[in-house]
TIMARRO-914856 format. One record per residue: x, y negated, z negated of N, C-alpha, C, CB in turn. Coordinates in steps of 0.1 Angstrom, whole numbers, plus 5000, padded with zeros to 4 digits. Glycine has a CB too. Layout:
N
XYZXYZXYZXYZ...
This chain:
464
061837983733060737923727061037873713059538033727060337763708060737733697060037753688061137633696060337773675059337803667058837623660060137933654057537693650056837563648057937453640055537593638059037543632059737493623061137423630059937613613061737493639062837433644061937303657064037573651060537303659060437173664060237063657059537163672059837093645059536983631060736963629058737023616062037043628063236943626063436853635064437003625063436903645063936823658063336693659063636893670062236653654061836513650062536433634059936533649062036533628063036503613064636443614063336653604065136493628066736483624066336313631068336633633065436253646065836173646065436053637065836173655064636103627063735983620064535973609062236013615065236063603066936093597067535973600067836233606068035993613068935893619068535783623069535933630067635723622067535573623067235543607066135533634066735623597066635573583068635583580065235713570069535663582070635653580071435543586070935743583070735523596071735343605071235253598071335273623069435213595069435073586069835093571067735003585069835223566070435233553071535153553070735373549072435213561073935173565074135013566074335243581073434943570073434863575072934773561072734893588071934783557071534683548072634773531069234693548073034843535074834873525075634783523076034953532075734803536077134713539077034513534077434743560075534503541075234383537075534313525074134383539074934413518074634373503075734403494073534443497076934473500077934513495079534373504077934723499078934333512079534173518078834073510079234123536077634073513077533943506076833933490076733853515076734073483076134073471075334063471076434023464074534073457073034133453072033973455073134223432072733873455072333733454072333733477074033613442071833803482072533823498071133723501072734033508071733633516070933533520069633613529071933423530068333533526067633613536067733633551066533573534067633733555067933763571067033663580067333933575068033613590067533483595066933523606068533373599066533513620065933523631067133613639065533383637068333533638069633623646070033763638071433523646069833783625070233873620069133993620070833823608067933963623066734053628067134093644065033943627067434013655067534053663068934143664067133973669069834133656071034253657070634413651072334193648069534373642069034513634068034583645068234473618067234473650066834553661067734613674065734473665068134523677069734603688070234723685071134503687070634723671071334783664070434953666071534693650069534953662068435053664067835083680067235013655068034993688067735013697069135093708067134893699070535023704071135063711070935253708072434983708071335263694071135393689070135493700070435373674068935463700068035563704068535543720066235533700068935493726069135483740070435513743068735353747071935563732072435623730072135763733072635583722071935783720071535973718070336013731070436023697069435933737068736003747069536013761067535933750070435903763071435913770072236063775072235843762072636093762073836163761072736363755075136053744071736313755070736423752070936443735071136573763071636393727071836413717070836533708071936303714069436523713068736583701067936713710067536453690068636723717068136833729068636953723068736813747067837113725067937183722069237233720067237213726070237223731071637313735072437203728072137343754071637123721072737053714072437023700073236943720071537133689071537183680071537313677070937133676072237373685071837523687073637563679071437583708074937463673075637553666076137383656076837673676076937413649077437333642078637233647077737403634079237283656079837193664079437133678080737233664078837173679077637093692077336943685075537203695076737043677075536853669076936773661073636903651077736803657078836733653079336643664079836813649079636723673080336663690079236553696080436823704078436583695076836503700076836373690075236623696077236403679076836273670078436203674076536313650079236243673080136163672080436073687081336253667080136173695079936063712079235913707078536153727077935963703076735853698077435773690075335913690078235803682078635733668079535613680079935863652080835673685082035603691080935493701083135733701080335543710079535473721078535353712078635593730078235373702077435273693078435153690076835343677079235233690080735093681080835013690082535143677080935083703081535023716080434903723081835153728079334953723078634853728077734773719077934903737077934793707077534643699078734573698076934653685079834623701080734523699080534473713082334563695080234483724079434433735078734313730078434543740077634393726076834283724076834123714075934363720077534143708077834113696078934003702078334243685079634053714080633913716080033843727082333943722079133913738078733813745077633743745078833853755076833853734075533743727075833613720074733803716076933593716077133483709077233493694076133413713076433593689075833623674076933683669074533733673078633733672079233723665079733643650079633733672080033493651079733443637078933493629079333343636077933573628077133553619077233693612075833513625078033803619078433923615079933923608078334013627080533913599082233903591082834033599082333923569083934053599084934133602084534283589086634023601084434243580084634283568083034393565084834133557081734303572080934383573080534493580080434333574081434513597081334543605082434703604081434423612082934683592084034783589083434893580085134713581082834763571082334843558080734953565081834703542080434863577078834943580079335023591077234843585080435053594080435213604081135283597081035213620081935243586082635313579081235423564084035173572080335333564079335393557078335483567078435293550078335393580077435523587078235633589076835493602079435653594080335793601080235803586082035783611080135803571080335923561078835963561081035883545077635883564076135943562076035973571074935883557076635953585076336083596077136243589077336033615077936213587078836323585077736453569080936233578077436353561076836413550075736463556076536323537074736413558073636403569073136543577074136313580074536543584074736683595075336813587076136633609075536773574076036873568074736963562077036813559073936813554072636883545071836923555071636783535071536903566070636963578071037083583070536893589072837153579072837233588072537343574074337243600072537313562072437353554070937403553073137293547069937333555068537303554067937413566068237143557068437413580068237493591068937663580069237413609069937673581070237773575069637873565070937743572068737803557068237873545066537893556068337743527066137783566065037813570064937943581064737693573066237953584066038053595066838173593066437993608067538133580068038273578067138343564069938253576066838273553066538333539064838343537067238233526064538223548062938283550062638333561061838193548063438353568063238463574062238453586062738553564062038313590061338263602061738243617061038143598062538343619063338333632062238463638065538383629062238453653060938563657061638703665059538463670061438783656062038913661062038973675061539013655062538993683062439033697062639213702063438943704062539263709063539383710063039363727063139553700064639413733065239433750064939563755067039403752064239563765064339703776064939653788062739783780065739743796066639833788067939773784066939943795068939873778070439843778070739853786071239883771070839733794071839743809072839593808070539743827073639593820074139453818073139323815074939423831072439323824071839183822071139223808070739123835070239353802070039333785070839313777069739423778072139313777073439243772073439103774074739293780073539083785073938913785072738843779074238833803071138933782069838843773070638843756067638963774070838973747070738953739071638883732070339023737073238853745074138803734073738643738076038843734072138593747072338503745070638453730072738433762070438583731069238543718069738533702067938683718071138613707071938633695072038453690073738723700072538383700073638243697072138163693074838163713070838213694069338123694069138153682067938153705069138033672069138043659067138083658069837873650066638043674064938093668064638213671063738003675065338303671065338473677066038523666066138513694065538643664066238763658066238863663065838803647067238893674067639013678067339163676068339003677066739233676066539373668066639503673065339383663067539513687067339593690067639603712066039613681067639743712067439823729066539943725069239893738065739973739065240083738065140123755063940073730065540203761065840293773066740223777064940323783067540283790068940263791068640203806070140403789067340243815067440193829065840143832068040323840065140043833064040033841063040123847064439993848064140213852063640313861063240403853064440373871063440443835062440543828061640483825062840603816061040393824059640333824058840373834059540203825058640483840057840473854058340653855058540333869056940683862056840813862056640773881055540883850057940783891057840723902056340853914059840723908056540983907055741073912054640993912055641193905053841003898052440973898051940793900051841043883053240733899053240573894052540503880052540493905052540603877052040543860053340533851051040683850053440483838053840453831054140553821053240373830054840613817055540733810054940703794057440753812054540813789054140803775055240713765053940953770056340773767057140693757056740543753058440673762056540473763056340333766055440263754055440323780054640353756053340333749053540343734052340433754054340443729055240493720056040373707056440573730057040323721058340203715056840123713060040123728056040023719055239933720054339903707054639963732053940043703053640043689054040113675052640073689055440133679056340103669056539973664057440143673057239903680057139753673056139693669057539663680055139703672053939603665053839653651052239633672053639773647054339803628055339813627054239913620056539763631057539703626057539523620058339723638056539453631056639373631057139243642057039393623057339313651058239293659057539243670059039413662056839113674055639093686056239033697054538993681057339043699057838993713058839083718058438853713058639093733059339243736059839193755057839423734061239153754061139153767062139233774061239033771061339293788062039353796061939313810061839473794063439403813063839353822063239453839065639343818063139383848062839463858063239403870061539493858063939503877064339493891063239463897064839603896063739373912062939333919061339443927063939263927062339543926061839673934060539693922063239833936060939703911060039703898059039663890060239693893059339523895058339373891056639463897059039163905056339533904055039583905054239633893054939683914055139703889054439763869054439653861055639873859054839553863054739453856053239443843054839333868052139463856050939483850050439553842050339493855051039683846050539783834051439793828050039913837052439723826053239703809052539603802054939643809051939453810051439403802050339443795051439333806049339513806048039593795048239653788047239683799049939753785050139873776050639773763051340003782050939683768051839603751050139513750054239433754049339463752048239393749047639513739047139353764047639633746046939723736047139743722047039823739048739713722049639753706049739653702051339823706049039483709049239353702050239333702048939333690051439323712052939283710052639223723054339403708053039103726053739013733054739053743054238923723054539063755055739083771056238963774054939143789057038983777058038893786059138953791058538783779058138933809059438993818060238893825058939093831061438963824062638883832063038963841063838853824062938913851063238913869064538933872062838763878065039063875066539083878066539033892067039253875066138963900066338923913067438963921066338803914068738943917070038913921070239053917070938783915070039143912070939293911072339253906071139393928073539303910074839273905075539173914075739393903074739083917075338973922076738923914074138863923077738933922078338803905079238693902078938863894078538703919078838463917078338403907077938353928078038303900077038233895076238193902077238153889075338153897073438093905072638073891072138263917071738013902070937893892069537953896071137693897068437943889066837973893066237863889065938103886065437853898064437693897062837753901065037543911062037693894060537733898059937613905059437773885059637663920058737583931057137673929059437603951056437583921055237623923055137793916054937613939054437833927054238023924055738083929052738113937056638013933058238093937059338023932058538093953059938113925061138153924062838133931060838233925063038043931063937993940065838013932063337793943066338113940067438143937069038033943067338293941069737983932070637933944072137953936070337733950072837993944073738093944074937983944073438203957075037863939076237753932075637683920076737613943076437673908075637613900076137463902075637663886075237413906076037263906074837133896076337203928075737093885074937003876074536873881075736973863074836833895074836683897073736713907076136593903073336813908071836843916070236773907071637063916070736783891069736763886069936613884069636853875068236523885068236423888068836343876067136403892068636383860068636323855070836273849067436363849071336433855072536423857073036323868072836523858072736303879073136203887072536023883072536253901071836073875071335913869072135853860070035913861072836003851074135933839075035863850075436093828075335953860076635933870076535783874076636043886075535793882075235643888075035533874073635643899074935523865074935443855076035423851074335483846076935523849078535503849079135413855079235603853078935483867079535433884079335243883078235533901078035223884077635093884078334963870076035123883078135023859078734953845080334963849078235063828081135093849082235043853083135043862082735033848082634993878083034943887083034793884082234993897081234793883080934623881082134543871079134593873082634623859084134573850085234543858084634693841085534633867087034653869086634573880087834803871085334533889085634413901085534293892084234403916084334193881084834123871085434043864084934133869086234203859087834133850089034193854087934173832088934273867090434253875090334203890091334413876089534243898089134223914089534103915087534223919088634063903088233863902089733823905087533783882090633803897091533753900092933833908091633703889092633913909093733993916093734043930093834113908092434003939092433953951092833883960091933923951092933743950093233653960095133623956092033503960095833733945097233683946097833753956097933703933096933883958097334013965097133963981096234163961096033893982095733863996096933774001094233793998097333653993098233614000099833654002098033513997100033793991101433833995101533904005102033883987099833954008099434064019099533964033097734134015099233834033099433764042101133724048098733654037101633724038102833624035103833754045103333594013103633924039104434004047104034024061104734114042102934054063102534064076101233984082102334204077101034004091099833924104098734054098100433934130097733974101096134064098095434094090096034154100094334144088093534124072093934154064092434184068093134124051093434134038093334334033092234004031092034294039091234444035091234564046089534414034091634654047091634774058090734854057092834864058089634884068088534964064088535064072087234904064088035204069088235354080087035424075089835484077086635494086085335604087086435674083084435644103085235724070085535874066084435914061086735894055084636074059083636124053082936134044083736174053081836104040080936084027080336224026079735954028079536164014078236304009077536314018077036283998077236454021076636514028076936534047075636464024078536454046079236474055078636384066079436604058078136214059077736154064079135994065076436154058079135964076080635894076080335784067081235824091081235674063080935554060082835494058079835564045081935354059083535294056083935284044083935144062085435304044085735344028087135164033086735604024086935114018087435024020089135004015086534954015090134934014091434934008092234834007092134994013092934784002093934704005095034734016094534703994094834654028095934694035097834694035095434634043098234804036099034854029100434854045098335014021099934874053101134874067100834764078100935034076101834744083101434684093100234704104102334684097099734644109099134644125099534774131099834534136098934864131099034964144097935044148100035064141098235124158097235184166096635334163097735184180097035364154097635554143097035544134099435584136096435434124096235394114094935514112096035234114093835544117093235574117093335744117092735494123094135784127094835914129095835974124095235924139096435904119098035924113098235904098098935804119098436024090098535954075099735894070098436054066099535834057101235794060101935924050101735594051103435854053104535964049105335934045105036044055106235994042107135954028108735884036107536144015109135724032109735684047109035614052109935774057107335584056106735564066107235404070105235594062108235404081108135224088106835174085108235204107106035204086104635104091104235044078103135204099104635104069104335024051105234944048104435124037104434794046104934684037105534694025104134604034106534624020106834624009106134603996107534564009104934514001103734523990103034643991102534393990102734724001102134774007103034923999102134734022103934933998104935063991104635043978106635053993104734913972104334893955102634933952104634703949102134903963100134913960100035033962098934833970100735163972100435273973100735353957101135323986102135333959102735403944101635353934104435323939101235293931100335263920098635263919100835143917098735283935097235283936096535213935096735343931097335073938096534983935095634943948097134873930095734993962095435003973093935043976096435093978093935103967092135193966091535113956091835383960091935003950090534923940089634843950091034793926089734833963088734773968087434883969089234713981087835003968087035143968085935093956088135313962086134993947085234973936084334923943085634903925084434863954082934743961081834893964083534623985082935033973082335133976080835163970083235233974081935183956081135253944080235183941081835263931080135023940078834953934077834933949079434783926078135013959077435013972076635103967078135033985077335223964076735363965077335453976075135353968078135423982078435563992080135653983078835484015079935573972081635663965081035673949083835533967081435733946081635733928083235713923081135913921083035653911084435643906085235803906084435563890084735883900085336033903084736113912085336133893085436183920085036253927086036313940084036203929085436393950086936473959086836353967086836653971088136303967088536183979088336223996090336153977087336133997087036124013087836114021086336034017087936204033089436214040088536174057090436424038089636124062089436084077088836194083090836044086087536144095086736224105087936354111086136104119088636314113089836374122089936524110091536244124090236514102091136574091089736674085091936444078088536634082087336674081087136774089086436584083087136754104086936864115088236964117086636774130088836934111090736984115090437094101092636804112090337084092090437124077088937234076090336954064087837214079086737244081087037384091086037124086087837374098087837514107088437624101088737504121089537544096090337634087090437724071091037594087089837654068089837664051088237704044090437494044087837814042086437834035086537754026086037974030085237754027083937654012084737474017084737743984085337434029085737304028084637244027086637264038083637284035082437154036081737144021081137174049081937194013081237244002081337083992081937403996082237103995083136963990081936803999085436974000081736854004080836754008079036734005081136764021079036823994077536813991077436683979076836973986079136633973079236533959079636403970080736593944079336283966080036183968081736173969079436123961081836113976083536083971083836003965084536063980085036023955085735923946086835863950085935963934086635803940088235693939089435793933088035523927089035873923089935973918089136083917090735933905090036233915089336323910089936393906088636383917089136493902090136633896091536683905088936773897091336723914092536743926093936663924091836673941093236503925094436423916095236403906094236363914094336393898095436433889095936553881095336353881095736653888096436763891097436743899095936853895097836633905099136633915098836693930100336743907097636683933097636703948096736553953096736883951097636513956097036363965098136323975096836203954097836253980098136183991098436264005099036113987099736304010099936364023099436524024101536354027098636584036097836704033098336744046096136694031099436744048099636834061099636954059100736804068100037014051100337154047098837244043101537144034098137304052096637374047097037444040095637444054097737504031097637544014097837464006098337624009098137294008097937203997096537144000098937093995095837164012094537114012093737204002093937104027093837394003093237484003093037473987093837614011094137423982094437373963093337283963096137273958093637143969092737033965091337113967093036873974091037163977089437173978089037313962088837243999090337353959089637463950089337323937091137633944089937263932089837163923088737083924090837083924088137073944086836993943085537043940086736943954085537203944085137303940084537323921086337373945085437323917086037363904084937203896088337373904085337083899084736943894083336983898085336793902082837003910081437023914080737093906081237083925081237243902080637313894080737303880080837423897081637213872081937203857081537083853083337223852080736983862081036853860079936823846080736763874080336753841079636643828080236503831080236683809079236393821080236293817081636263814079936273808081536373802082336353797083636363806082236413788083736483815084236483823085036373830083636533828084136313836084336203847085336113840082836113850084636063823085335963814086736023812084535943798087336163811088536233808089436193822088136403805088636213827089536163846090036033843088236143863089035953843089335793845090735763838087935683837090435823827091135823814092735873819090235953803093136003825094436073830094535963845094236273834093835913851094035843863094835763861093135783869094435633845094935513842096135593839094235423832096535713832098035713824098635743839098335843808098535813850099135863861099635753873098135973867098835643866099535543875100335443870098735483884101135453858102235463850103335553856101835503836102835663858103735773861104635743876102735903863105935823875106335803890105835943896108035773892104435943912104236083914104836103929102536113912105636233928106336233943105336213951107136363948103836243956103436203964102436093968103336273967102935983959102335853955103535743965102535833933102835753980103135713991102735664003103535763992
């Protein structure tokens, strides 16, 4: 819960940051073209508005001013500086294919990010300074105390501890189960005791924890803390010592436990993805497809008889097939579909040996991506055959099939790609697909793309 004060920043910091970009901005101007500076024409209004506009659709993007990402000092550093880099990047976007370059100098364009990144930087400093004195010297952070000290009262308080709007103060009983007099089903005097202590302490929020078996007293804790004017809040031990990770979501009046955390469940995370996916696919078909099609198609002609493009059912999300598309890489045969290739393989062209090694074989996979049945990252879709073959053998394989498949993933460039005959190099790749499913971010995805491009520089033994 936030207090009144840390939500009034949270508007302050962004009204902050847009008075810090036109500051910046009309700086730099006046410091290019001097105090004598020409009045702003029609084109130079519409870059200031871009300019501010890219900004806010930036930081909402990227969540910038969201809670978990003012909650330490290097969060909101990390947060700004994404925003900062991604601002540069796409006005210089805009800026070359709008045309309105001329009208911006080289010299201005230096001097006004070189002034914003020092008034972001000062900025983020006086604010963390400003939060500090508000939540620590006046003393407006809202005191809490945990029943009981058990594990999960641990993991609540070391996470009220890191919540600059909580002040931690405390445990009182060691198990759930002394709250309850199980003989008579009442509520044990003590209770009543701690409950108005804290209210003359000061102390108006009090949460405890209760086992599922427990959650029935719920009520007459809340009547007993109503009485002493302190504030309940119970937390639902559902899971006992479960200790996988899991996620809770509220349907209505229930409680819905799910036992993988996976971030691309949430809609607005698959919306970054697919925004990605779409911006740069649609690049790399563009400004490489475009011309690198039709040189490929005819050397692809020139060594052997038969299409350009090689297409195979394989498995998609949700272990729904689809054709995954390629550069065809071997000759004509009847295996193609059954048979992976191998190291040696007769049936691969000599263009066909240079496109595998480099991977250049899977950029038709980009048409995939701007279809929608692949993402640029993600666990690589393997033949029907290999799906059902792999699936018998290896726990959590299908698991791997609740994400789209990519063109690269985590698995990859770790060095497990291409030939999977061996089910303890499959049993690796799926821990890696595994592992992407549950850690995934953006940023993520961008770090992949990123090691993909340097790895196909690389010579990889099983880049075949």
């Amino acid at each position: 819960m936030k207090t009144r004060y840390s939500y009034l920043f949270h508007y302050i910091l962004i009204v902050t940051d847009l008075l810090v970009i036109n500051l910046a901005f009309f700086i730099a101007w006046y410091l290019v073209f001097g105090m004598e500076a020409p009045t702003f024409q029609s084109s130079s209004r519409n870059i200031i508005l871009v300019n501010n506009l890219v900004w806010l659709s930036l930081s909402s993007f990227i969540g910038m001013y969201r809670r978990d990402r003012l909650g330490t000092l290097r969060a909101v550093f990390k947060s700004c500086g994404k925003a900062y880099f991604g601002h540069i990047i796409l006005m210089g976007f805009y800026l070359f294919f709008s045309g309105l370059k001329p009208f911006v100098s080289d010299d201005f364009i230096i001097i006004y990010y070189v002034s914003l990144g020092l008034m972001f930087f000062i900025s983020r400093i006086a604010a963390a300074f400003i939060e500090l004195g508000l939540f620590r010297y006046l003393n407006v952070r809202r005191p809490v105390l945990i029943i009981p000290q058990n594990s999960m009262g641990l993991r609540l308080a070391s996470n009220l501890e890191m919540n600059q709007n909580y002040h931690f103060r405390g445990f009182k009983f060691t198990s759930d189960t002394d709250l309850f007099d199980r003989a008579s089903g009442r509520l044990v005097p003590e209770v009543s005791k701690v409950f108005n202590e804290c209210s003359n302490k000061g102390i108006n929020d009090i949460y405890v924890i209760l086992n599922y078996e427990n959650l029935k007293y719920g009520q007459a804790l809340d009547e007993e803390a109503e009485r002493a004017c302190v504030r309940l809040n119970i937390v639902p031990d559902l899971v006992g010592d479960l200790s996988m990770p899991y996620s809770t979501e509220h349907m209505g009046q229930f409680t819905v436990i799910s036992l993988r955390h996976e971030p691309l469940e949430s809609i607005q995370n698959r919306f970054k993805k697919r925004v990605f996916d779409l911006i740069f696919s649609s690049l790399v078909i563009v400004f490489l497809l475009s011309w690198l099609v039709p040189i490929l198609a005819i050397i692809i002609k020139v060594q052997s008889r038969g299409p350009v493009f090689f297409k195979q059912l394989r498995s998609g999300r949700n272990n729904e097939p689809f054709y995954c598309y390629k550069f065809r890489s071997m000759r004509m045969n009847d295996d193609s579909h059954v048979r992976q290739a191998t190291k040696n393989d007769d049936r691969i062209t000599p263009i066909g040996r240079f496109m595998r090694r480099t991977s250049v074989d899977e950029l038709p996979q980009f048409f995939n991506v701007l279809i929608g049945n692949m993402s640029v990252i993600g666990p690589r879709p393997h033949m029907l055959k290999h799906t059902e073959q792999y699936s018998a053998i290896i726990d959590q394989y299908m698991v791997r099939q609740f994400l789209k498949p990519g063109i690269s993933g985590l698995a990859q460039v770790n060095g497990f790609r291409g030939e999977t005959e061996d089910p303890e190099l499959m049993r690796k790749r799926v821990e890696y697909d595994l592992m992407y499913m549950e850690s995934w971010r953006l940023s993520l995805d961008v770090k992949l793309v990123l090691l993909t491009i340097i790895n196909t520089f690389k010579k990889e033994e099983k880049a075949y």
